[in-house]
FILUM-780574 format. One record per residue: x, y, z of N, C-alpha, C in turn. Coordinates in steps of 0.001 Angstrom, whole numbers, plus 500000, padded with zeros to 6 digits. Layout:
BEGIN
(r (X, Y, Z), (X, Y, Z), (X, Y, Z))
...
END
This chain:
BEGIN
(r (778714, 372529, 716302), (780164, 372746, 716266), (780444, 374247, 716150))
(r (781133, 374803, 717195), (781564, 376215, 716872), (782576, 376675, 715510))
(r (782666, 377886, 715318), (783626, 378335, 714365), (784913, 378876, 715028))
(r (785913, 378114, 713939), (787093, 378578, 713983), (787479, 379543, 714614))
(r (787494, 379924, 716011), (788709, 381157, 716461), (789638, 381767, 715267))
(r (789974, 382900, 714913), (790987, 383791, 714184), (791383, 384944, 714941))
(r (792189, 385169, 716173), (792469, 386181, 716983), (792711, 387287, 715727))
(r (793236, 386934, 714715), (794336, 387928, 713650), (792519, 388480, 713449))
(r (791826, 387827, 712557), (790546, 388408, 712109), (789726, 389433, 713595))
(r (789778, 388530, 714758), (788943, 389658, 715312), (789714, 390984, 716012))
(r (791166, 390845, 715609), (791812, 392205, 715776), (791708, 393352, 714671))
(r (791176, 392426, 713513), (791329, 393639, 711934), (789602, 394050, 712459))
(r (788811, 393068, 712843), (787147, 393751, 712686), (786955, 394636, 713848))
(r (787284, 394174, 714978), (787446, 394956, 716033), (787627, 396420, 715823))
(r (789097, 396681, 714585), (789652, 397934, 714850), (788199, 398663, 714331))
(r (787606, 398224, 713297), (786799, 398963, 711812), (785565, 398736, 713294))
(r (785284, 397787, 714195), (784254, 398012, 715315), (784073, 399074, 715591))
(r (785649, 399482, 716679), (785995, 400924, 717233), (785606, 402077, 716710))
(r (786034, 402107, 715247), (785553, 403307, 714385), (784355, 403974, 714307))
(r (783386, 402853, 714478), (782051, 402997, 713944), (781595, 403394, 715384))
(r (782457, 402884, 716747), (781636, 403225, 718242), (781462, 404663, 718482))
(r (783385, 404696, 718235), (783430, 406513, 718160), (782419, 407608, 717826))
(r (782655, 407141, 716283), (781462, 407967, 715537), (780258, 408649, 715974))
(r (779774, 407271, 716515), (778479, 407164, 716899), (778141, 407110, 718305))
(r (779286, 407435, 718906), (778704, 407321, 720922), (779349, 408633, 721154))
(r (780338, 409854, 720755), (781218, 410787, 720909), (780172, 411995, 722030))
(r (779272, 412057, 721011), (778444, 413726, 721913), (777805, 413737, 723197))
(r (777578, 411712, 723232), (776781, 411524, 724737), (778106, 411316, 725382))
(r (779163, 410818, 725341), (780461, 410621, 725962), (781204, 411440, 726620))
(r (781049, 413113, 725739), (781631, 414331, 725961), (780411, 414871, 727366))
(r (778963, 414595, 727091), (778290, 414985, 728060), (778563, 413918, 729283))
(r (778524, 412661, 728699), (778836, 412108, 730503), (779840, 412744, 731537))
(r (780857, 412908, 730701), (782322, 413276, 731171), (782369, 414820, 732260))
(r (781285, 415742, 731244), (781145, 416889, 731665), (780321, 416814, 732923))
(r (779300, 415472, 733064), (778472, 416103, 734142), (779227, 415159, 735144))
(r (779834, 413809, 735044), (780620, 413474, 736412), (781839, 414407, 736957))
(r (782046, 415388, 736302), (783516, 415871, 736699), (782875, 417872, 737237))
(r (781734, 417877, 737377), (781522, 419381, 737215), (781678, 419777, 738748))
(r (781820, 420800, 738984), (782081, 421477, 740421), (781008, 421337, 741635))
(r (781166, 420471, 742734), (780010, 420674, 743599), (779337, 422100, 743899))
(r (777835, 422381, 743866), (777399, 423746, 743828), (777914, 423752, 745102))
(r (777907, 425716, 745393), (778233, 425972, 746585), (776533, 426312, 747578))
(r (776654, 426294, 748778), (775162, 426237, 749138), (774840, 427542, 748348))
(r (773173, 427297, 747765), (772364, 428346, 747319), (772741, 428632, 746032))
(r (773889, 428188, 745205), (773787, 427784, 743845), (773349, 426820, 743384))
(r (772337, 427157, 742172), (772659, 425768, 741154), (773319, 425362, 740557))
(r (773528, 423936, 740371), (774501, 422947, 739537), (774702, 423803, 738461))
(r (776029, 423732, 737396), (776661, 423889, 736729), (775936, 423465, 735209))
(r (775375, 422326, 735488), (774248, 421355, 734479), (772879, 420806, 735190))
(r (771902, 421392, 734726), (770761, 420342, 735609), (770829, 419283, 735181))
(r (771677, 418679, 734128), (771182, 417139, 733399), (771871, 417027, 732589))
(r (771083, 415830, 731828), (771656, 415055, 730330), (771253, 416613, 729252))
(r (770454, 416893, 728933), (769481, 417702, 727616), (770368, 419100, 728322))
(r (770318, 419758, 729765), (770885, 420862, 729562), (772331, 421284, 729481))
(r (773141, 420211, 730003), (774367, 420142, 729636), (774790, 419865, 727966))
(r (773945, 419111, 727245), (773775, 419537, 725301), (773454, 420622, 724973))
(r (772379, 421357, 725523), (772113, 422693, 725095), (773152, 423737, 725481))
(r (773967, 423157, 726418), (774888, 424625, 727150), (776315, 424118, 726591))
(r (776548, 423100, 725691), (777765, 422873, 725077), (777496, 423599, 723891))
(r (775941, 422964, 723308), (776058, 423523, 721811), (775980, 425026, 721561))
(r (774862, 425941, 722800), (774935, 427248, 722694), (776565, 427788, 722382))
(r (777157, 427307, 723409), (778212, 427617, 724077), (779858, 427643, 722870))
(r (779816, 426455, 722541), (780592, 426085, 721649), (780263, 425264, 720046))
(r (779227, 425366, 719795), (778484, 424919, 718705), (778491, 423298, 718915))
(r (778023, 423064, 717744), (777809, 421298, 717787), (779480, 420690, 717599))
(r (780094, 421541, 716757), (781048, 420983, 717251), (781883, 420345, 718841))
(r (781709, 421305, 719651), (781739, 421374, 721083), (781637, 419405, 721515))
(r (780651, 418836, 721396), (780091, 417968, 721891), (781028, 416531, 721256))
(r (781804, 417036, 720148), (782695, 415993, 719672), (784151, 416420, 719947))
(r (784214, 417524, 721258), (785501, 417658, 721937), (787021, 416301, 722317))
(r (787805, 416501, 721906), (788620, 415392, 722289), (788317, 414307, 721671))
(r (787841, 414317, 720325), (787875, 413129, 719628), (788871, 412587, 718900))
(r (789937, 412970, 718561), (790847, 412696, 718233), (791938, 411771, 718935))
(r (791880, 411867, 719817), (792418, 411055, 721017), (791462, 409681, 721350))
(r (790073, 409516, 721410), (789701, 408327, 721255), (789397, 407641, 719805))
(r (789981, 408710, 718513), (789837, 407754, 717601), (790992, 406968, 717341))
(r (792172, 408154, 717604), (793606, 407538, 717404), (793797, 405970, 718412))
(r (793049, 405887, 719479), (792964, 404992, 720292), (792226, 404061, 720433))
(r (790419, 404228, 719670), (789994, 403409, 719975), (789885, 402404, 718828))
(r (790478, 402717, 718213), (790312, 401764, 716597), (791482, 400734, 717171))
(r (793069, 401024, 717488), (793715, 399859, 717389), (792882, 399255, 718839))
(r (793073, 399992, 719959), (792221, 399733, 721357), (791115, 398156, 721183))
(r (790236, 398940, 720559), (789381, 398046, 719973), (789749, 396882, 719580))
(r (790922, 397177, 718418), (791827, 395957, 718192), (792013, 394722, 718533))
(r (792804, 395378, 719603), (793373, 395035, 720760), (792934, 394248, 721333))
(r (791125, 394978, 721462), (790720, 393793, 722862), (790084, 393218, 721953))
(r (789526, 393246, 721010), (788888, 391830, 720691), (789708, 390772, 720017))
(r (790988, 391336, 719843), (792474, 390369, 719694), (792552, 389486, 720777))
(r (791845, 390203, 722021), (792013, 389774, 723595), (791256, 388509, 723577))
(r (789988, 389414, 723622), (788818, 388164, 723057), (789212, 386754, 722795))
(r (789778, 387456, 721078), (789327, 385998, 720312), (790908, 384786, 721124))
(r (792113, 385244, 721905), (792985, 384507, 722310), (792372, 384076, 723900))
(r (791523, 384616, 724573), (790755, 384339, 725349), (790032, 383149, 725141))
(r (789432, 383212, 723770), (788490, 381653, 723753), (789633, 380645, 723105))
(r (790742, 381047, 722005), (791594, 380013, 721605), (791948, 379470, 722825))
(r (792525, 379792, 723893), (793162, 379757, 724828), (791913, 378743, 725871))
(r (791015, 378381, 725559), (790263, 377577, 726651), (789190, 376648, 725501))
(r (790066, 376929, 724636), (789373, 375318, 723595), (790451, 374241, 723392))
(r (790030, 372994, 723701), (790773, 372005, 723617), (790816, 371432, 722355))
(r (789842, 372101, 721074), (789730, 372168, 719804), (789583, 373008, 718980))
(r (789968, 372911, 717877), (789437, 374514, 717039), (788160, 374775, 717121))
(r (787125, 373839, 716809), (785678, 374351, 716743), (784912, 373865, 718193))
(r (785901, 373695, 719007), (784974, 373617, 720317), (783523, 374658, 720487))
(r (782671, 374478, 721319), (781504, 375603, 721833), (782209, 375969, 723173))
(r (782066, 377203, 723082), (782415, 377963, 724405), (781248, 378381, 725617))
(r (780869, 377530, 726675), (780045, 378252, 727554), (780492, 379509, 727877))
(r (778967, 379738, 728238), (778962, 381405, 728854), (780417, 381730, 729487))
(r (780420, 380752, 730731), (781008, 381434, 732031), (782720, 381339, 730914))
(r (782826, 380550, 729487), (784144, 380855, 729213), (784176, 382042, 728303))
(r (783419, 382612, 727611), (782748, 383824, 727235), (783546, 385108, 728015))
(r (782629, 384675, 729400), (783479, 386093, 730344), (784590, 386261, 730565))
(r (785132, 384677, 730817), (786663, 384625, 731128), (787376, 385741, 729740))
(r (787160, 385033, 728554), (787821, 385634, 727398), (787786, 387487, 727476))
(r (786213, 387684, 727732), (785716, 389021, 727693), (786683, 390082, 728470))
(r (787069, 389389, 730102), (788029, 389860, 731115), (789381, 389872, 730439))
(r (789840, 388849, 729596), (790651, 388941, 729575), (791307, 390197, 728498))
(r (790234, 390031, 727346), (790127, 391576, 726698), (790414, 393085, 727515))
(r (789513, 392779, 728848), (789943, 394320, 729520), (791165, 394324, 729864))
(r (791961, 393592, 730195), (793206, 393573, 730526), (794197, 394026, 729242))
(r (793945, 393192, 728421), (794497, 393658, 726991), (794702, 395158, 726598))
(r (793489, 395935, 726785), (793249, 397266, 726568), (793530, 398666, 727307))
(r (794322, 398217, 728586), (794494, 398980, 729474), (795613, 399582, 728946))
(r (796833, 399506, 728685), (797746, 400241, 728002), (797671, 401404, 727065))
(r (796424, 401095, 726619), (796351, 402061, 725338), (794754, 403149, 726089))
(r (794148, 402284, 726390), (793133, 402912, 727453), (793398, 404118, 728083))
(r (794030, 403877, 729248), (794094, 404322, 730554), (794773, 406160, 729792))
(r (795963, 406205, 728800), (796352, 407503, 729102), (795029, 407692, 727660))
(r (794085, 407408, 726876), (793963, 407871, 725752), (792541, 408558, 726917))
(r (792354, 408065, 727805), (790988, 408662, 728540), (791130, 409477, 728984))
(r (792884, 409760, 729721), (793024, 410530, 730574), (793592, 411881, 729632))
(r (794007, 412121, 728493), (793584, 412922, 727270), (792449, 413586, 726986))
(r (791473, 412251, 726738), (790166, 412581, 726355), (789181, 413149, 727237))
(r (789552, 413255, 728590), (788735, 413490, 729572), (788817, 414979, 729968))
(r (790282, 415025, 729784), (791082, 416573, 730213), (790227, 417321, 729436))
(r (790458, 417398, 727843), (790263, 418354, 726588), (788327, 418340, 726883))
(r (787962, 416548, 727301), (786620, 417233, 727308), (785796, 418473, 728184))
(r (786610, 418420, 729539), (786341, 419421, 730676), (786521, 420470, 730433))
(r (787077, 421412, 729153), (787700, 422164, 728731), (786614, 423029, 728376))
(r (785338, 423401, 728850), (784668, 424257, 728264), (785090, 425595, 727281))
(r (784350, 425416, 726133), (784874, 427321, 725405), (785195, 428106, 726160))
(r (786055, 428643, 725997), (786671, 429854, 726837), (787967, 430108, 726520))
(r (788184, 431335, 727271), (789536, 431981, 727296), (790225, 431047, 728344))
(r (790288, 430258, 729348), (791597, 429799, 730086), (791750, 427988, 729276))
(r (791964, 427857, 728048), (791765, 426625, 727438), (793378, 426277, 728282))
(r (793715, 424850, 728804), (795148, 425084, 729197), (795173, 424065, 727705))
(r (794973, 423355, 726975), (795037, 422407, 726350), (795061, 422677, 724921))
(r (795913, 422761, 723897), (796025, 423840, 722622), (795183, 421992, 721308))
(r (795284, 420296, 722372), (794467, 419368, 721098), (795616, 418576, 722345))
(r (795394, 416905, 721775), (795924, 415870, 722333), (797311, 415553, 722369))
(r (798234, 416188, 721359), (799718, 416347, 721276), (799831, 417112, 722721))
(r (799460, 418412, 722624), (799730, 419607, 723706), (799765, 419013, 725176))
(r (798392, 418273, 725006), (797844, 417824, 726485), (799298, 416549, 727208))
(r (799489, 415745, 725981), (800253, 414959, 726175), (801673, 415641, 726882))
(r (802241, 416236, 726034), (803617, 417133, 726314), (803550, 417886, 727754))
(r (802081, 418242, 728124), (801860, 418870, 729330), (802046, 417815, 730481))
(r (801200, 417162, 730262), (801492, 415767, 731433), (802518, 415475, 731481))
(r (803350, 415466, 730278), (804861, 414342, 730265), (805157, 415183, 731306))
(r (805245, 416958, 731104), (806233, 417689, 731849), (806210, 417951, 733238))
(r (804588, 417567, 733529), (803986, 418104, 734711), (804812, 416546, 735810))
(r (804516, 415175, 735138), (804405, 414128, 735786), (805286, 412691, 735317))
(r (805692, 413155, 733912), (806280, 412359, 733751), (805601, 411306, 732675))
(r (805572, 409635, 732718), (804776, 408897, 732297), (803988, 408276, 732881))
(r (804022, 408690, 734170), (803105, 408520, 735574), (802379, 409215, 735499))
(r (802139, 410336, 734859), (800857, 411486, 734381), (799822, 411221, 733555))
(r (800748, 410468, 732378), (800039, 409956, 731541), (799037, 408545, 731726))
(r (799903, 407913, 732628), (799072, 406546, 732967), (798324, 406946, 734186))
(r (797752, 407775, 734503), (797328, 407998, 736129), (795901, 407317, 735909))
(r (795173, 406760, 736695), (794206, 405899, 736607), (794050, 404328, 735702))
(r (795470, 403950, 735786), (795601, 402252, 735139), (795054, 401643, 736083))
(r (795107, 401642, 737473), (794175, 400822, 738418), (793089, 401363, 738442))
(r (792169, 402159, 738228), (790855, 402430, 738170), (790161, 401652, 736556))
(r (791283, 402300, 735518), (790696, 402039, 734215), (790287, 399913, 734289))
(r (791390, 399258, 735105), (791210, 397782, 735245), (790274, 397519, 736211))
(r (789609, 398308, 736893), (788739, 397861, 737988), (787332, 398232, 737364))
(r (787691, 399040, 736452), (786515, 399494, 735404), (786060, 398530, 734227))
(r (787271, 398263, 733142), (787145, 397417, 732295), (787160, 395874, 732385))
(r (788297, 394829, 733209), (788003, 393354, 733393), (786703, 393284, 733342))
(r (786013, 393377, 734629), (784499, 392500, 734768), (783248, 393245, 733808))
(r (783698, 394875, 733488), (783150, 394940, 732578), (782977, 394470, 731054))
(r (784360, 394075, 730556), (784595, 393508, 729495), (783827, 392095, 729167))
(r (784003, 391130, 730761), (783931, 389966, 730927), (782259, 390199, 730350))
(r (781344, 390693, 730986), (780055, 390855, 730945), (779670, 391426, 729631))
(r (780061, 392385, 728573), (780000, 392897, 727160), (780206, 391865, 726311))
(r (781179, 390817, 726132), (780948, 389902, 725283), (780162, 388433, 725778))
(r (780151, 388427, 726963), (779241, 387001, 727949), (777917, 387492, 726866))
(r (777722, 388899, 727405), (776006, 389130, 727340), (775496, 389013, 725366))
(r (776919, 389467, 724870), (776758, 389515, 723467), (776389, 388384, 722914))
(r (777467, 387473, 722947), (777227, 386220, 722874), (776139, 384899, 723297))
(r (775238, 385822, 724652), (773954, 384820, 724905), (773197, 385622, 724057))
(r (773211, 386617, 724112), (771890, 387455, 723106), (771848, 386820, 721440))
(r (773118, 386907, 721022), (773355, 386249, 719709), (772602, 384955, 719383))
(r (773086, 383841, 720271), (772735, 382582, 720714), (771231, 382738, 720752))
(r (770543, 383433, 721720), (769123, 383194, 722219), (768271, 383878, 720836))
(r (768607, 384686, 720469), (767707, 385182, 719047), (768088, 384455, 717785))
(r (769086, 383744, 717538), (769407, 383102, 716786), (768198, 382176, 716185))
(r (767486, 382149, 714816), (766297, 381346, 714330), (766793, 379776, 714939))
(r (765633, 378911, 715525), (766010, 377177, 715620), (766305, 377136, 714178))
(r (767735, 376383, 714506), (768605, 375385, 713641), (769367, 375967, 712930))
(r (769266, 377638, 713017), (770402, 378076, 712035), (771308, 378896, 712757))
(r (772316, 379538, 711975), (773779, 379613, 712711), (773706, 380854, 713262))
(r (773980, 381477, 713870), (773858, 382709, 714418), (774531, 383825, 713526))
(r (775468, 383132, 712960), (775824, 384225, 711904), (774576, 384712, 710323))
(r (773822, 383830, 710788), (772884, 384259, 709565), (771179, 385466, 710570))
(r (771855, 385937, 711249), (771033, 386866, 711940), (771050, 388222, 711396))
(r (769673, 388223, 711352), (769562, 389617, 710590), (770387, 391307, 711415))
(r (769964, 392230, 710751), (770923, 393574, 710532), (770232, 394000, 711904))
(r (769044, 394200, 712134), (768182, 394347, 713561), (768463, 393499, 714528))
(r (768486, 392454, 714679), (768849, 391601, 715697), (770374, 391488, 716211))
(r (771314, 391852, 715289), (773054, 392242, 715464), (772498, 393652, 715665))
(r (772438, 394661, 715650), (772196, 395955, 716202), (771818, 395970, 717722))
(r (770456, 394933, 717888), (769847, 394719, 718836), (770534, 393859, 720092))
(r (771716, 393291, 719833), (772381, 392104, 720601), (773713, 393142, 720987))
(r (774301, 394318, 720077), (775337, 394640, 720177), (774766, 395875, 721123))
(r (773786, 396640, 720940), (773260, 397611, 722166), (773352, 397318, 723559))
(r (772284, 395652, 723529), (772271, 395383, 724874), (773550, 395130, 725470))
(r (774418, 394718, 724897), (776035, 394260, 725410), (776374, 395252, 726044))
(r (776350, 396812, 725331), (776575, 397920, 725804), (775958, 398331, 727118))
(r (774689, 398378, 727133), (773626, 398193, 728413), (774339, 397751, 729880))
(r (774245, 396208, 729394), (775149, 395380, 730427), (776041, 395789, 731098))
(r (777028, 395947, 729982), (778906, 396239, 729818), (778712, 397737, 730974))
(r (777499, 398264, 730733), (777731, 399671, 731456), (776826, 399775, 733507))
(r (776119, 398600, 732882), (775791, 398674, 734464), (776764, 397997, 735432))
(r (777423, 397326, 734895), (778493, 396906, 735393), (779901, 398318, 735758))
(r (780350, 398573, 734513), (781051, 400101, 734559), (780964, 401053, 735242))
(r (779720, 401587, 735339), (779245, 403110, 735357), (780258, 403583, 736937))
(r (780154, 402601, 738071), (780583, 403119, 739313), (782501, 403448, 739321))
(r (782825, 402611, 738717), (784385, 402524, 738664), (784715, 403872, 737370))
(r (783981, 403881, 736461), (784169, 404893, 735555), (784045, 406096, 736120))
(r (782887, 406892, 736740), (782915, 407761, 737119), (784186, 408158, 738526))
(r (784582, 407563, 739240), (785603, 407071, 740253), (786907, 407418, 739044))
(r (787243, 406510, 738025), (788220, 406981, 737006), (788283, 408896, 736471))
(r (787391, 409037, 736241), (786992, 410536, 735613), (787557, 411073, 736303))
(r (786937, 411229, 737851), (787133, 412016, 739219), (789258, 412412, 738844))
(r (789572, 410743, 739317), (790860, 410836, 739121), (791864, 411324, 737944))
(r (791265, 411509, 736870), (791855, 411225, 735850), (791914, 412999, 735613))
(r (790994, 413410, 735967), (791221, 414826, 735352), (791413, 416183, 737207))
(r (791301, 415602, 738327), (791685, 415662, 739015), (792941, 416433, 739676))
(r (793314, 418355, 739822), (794602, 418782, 740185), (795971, 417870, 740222))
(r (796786, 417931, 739820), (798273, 416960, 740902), (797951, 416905, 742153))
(r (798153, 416183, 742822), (798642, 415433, 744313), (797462, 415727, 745588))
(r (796054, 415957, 744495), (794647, 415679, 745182), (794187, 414675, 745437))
(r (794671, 413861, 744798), (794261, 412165, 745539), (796006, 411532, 745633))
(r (796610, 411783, 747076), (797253, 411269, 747062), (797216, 409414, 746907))
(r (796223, 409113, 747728), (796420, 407557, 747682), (795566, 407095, 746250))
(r (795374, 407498, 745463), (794665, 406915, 744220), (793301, 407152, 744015))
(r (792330, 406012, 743769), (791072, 405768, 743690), (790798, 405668, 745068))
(r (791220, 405299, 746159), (790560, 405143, 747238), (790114, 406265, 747916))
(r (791269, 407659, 747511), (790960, 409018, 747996), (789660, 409483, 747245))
(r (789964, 408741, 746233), (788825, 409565, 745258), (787206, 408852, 745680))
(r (787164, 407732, 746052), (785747, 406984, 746385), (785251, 407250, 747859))
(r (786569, 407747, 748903), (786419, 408304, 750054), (785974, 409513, 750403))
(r (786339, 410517, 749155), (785810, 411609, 749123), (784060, 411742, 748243))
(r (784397, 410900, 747313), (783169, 410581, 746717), (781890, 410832, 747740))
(r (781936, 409738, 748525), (781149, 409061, 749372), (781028, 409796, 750462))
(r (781857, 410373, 751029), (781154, 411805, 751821), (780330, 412430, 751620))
(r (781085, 413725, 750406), (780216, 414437, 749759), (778968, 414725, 749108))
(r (778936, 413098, 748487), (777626, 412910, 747550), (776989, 411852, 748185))
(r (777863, 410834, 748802), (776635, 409635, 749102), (777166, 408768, 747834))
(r (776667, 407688, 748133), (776505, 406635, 747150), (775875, 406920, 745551))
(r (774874, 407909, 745710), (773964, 408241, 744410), (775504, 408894, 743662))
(r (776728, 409562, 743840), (777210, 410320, 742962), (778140, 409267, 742310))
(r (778242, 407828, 742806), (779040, 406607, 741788), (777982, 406751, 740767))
(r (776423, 407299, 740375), (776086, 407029, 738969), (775612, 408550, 738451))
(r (776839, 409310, 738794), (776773, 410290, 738260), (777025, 410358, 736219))
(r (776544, 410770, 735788), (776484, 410601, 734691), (775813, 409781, 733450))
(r (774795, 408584, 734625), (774130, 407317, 734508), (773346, 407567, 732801))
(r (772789, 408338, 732744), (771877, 408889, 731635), (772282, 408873, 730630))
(r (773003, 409646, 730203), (773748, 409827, 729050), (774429, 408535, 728514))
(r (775543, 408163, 729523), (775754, 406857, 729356), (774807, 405403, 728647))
(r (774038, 405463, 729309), (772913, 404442, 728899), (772376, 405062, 727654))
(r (772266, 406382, 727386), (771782, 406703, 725805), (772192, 406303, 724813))
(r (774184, 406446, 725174), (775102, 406397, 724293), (775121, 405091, 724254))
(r (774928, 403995, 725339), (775693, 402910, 725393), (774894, 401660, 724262))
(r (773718, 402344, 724002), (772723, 401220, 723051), (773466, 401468, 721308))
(r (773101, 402730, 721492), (773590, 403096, 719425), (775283, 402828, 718985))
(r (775897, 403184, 720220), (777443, 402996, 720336), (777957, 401567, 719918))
(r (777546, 400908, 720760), (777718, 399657, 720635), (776914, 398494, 720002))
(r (775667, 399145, 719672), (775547, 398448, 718581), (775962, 398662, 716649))
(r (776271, 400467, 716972), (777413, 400608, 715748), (778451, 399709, 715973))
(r (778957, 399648, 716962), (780553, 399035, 717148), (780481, 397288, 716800))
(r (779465, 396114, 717265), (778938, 395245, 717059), (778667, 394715, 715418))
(r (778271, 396074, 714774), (777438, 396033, 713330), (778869, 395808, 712589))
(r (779866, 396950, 712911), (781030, 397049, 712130), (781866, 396045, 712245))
(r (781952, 395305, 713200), (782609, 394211, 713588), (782304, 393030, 712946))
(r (781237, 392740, 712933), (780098, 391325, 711826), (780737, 391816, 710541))
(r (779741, 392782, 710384), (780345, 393729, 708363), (781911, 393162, 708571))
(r (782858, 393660, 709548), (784667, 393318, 708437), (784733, 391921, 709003))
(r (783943, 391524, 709734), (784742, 389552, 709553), (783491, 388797, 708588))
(r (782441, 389444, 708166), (782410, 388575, 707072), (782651, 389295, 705642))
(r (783462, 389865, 705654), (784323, 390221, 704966), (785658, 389968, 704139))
(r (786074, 390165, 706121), (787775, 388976, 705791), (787293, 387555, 706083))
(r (786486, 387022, 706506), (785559, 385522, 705780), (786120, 385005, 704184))
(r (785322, 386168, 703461), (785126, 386227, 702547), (786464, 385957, 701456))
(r (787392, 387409, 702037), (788651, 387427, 701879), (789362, 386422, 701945))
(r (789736, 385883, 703366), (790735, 384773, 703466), (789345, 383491, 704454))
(r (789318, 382656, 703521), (787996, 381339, 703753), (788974, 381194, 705042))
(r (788617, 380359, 706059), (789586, 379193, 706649), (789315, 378134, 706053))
(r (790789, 377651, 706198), (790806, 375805, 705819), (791146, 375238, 707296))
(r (789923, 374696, 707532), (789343, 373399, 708712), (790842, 372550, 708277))
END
């Protein structure tokens, strides 16, 4: 017999999830960002970054360690309710396809719920990236246009309106649905499949929830990685360089680079995407058996 759905509970653990992702995925996040968005060399230069390790060394020389937790303020202010949000998404995702409270949810209704989370999150998503993405491109220097995430905001309003601010909501949903769908599918079989015979999955040890919440991340990102980098492009992107959207941006993509530059940034990503999310996973278990604890359900 499954447990009780509580959308309210997995919106409070979710947020305290988010917190812990931030924290802990920020310096590989700031490097992905930097190496999908950097300037094509011109012939007979080298790249801007050879990589994952020298793009860290040329932030931290550059701008100290601080540097590498650029624009965090903008995904914390965002990703805690964000987080919220979608696993609010989540947990009304599976209420929403049980014909009982303690029904079992197959996989394939897993994803449904998971998708329906990305949808949930796009509102708060789409401009907190397109913030976070700007300030991260922002190398030390004298031409900073960006004074923190208020500034950046006020700049867009003025430049574009609230159409500035949301620019990449159709990329950020072509990014997150099927990725979402696949982050809690995969969570949830991993949970299930390591789970000891005969006991509940909630009695799984601190390694094996670490270990289930990484791979989700894994998943969640091989799925991602092509539409994300496609988002970046756009998101931090001059005014009225992609007139038609993402399609200018995957058209130009795909000239220039070929197919290999949709996993631009692949590395880092996958570094971040194991410790990230299995912080985010850990914190999530920790506050619902918590508010468990707090408020029992009565069956």
């Amino acid at each position: 017999m499954g447990k009780k759905v509580n959308p309210v509970k997995d919106f409070l653990a979710g947020g305290f999830g988010g917190v812990c992702l931030v924290f802990a995925g920020q310096p590989l996040d700031t490097i992905k960002v930097r190496l999908q968005t950097m300037p094509k060399p011109l012939p007979g230069q080298s790249p801007l970054y050879k990589g994952t390790w020298d793009c860290a060394m040329q932030t931290i020389r550059k701008e100290g360690p601080k540097g590498l937790y650029k624009g965090m303020a903008a995904p914390l202010a965002g990703v805690s309710p964000m987080f919220a949000i979608c696993f609010l998404g989540f947990g009304i995702g599976k209420k929403l396809q049980q014909k009982h409270p303690h029904d079992d949810l197959t996989y394939f209704q897993y994803w449904n719920a998971g998708m329906l989370a990305g949808v949930f999150t796009t509102a708060i998503m789409t401009p907190g990236e397109r913030i976070k993405c700007l300030l991260q491109i922002q190398a030390d220097g004298k031409t900073k246009k960006y004074a923190g995430p208020i500034d950046c905001v006020k700049q867009l309003y003025r430049e574009g309106g609230i159409r500035s601010i949301y620019r990449g909501t159709g990329a950020t949903l072509l990014r997150d649905v099927p990725a979402s769908g696949m982050y809690f599918m995969s969570y949830e079989w991993l949970q299930h499949v390591m789970a000891p015979a005969g006991s509940d999955r909630s009695e799984l040890s601190v390694g094996r929830t670490l270990f289930a919440g990484g791979m989700a991340g894994i998943f969640n990102w091989t799925v991602a990685i092509g539409p994300d980098v496609l988002k970046s492009r756009l998101q931090t992107a001059p005014e009225g360089m992609y007139p038609n959207g993402i399609r200018d941006v995957f058209r130009h993509l795909i000239k220039e680079e070929g197919p290999a530059g949709l996993f631009k940034g692949l590395t880092p990503v996958m570094l971040r995407a194991f410790p990230a999310n299995a912080a985010c996973f850990m914190g999530y278990e920790l506050a619902m058996k918590f508010l468990h604890w707090m408020m029992p359900e009565n069956d």
